[in-house]
C-alpha atoms as a printed R data frame, in Angstrom:
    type eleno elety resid chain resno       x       y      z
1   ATOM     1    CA   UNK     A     1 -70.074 -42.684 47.191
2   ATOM     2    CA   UNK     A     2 -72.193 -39.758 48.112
3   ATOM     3    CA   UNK     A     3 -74.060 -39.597 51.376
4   ATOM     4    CA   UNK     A     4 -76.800 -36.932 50.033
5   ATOM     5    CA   UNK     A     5 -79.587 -38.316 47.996
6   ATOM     6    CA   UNK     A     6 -80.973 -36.257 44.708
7   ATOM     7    CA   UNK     A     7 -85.250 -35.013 45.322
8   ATOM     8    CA   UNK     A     8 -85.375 -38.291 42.308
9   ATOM     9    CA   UNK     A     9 -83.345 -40.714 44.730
10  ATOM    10    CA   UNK     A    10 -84.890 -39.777 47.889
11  ATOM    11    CA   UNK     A    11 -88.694 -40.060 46.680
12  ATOM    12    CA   UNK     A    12 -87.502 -43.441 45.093
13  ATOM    13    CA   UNK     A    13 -85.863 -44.505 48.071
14  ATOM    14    CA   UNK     A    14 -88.536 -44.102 50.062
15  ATOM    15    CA   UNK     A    15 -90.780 -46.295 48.051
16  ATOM    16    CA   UNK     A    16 -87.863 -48.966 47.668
17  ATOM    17    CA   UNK     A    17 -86.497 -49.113 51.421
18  ATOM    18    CA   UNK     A    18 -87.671 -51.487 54.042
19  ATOM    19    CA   UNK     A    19 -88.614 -53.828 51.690
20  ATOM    20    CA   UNK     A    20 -92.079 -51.981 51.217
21  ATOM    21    CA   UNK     A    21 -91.989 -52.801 47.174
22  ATOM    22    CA   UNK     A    22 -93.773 -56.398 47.346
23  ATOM    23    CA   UNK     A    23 -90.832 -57.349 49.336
24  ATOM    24    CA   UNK     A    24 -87.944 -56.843 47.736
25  ATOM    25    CA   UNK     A    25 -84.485 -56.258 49.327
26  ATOM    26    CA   UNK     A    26 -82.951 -53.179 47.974
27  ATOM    27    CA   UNK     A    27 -79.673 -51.914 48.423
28  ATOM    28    CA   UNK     A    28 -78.678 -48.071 47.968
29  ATOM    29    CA   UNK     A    29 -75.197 -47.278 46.219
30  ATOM    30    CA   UNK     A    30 -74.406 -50.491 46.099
31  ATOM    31    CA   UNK     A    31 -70.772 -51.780 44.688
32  ATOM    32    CA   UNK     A    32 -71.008 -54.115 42.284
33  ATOM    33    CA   UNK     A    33 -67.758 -54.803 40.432
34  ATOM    34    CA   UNK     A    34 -66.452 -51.577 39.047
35  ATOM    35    CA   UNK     A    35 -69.667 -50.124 39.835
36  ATOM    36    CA   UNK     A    36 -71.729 -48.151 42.149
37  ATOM    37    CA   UNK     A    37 -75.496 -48.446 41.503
38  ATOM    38    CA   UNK     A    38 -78.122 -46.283 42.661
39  ATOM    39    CA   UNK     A    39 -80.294 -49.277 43.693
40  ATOM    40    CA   UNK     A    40 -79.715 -53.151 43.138
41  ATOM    41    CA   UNK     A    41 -81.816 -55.819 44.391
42  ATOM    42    CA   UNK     A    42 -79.786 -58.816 44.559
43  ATOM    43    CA   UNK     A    43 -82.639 -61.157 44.334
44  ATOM    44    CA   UNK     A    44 -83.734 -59.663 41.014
45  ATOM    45    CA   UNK     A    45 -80.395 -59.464 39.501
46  ATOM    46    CA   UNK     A    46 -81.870 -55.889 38.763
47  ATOM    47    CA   UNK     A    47 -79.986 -52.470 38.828
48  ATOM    48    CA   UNK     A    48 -82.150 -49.419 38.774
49  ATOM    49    CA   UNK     A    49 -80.351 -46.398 37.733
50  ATOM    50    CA   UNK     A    50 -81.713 -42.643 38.219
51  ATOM    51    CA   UNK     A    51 -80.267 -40.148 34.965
52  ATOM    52    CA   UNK     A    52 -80.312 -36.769 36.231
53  ATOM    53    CA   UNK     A    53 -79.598 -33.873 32.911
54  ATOM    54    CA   UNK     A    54 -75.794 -35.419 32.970
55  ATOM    55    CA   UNK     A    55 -76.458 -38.799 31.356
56  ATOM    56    CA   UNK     A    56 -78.022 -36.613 27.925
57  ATOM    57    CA   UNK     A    57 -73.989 -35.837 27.141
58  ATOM    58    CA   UNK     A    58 -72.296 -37.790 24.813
59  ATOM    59    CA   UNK     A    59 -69.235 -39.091 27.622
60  ATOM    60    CA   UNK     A    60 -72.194 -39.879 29.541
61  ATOM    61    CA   UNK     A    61 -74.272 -41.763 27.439
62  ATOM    62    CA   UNK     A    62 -70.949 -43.792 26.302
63  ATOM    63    CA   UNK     A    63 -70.016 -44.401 29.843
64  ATOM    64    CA   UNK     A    64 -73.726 -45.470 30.796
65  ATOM    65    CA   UNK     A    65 -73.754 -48.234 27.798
66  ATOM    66    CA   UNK     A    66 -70.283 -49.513 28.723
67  ATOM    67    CA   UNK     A    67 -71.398 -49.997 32.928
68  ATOM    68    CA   UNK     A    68 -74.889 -51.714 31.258
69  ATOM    69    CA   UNK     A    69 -73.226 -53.366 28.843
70  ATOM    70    CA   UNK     A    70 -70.967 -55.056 31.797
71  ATOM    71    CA   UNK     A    71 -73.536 -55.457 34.493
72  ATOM    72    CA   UNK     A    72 -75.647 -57.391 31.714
73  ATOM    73    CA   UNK     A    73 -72.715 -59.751 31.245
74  ATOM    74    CA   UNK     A    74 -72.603 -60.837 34.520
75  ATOM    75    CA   UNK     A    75 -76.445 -61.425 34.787
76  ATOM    76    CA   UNK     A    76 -77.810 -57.845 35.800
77  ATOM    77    CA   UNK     A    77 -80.516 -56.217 34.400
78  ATOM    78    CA   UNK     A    78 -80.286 -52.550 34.352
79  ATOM    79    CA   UNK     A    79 -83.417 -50.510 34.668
80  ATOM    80    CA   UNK     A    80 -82.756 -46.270 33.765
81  ATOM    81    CA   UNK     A    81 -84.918 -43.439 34.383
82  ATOM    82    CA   UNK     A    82 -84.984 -40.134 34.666
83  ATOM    83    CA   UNK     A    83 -85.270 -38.078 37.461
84  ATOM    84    CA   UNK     A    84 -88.001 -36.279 36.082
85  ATOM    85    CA   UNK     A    85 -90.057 -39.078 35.573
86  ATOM    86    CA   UNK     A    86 -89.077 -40.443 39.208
87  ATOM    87    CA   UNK     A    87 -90.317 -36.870 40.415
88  ATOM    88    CA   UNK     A    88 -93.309 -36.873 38.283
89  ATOM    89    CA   UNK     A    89 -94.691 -40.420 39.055
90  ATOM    90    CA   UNK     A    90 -92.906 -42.318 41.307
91  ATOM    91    CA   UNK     A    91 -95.888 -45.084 41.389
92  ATOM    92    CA   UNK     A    92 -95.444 -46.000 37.564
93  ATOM    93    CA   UNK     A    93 -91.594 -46.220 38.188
94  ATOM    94    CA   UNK     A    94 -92.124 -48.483 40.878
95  ATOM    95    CA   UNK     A    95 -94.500 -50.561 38.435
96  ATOM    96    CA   UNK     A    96 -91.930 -50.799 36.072
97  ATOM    97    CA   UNK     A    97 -89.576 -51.856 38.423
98  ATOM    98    CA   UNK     A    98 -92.040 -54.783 39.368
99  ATOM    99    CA   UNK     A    99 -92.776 -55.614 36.210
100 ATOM   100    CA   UNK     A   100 -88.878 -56.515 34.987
101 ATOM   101    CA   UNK     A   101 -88.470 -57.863 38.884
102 ATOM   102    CA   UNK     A   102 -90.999 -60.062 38.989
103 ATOM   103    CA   UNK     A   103 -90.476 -63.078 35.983
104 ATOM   104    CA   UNK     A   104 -86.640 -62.528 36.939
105 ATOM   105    CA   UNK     A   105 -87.615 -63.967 40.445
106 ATOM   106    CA   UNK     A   106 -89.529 -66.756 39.157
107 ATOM   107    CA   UNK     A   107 -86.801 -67.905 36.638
108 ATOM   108    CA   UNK     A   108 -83.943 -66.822 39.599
């Protein structure tokens, strides 16, 4: 686990922490199995995972679709986006976390 946030993570965090996101719990680096996510809300069922220029690289990409792949079969949705588009517009990020949140709440 690391202890310093990315510029992407921070700005996300910020928006995510406290439950200021209609609510939602969110935990930071959280184990889950195997796994360390960047964010999970338990409630949700709903990873959200921040690709800095790493996750482009083939070993990368294969090792991101094998962690989905598993967090899917044990209920968890996982939600990836860049860091660029986290730095760039960290309000429709957060909308698009809302918007695969919210019907997995109802149907939770």
């Amino acid at each position: 686990m690391r202890v310093r946030l990315t510029p992407a993570e921070f700005k996300l965090w910020h928006q995510l922490s406290g439950r200021k996101l209609m609510g939602l719990k969110f935990r930071r680096q959280a184990p889950i199995g195997p796994w360390i996510l960047d964010f999970f809300c338990p409630e949700a069922r709903l990873a959200v995972e921040l690709d800095g220029g790493g996750h482009g690289r083939h070993y990368a990409a294969k090792a991101d679709t094998t962690r989905d792949t598993w967090l899917a079969e044990h209920g968890i949705l996982t939600l990836r986006f860049t860091n660029e588009r986290v730095l760039a517009d960290v309000v429709l990020v957060c909308d698009a976390i809302l918007a695969e949140a919210t019907p997995r709440l109802a149907s939770g």
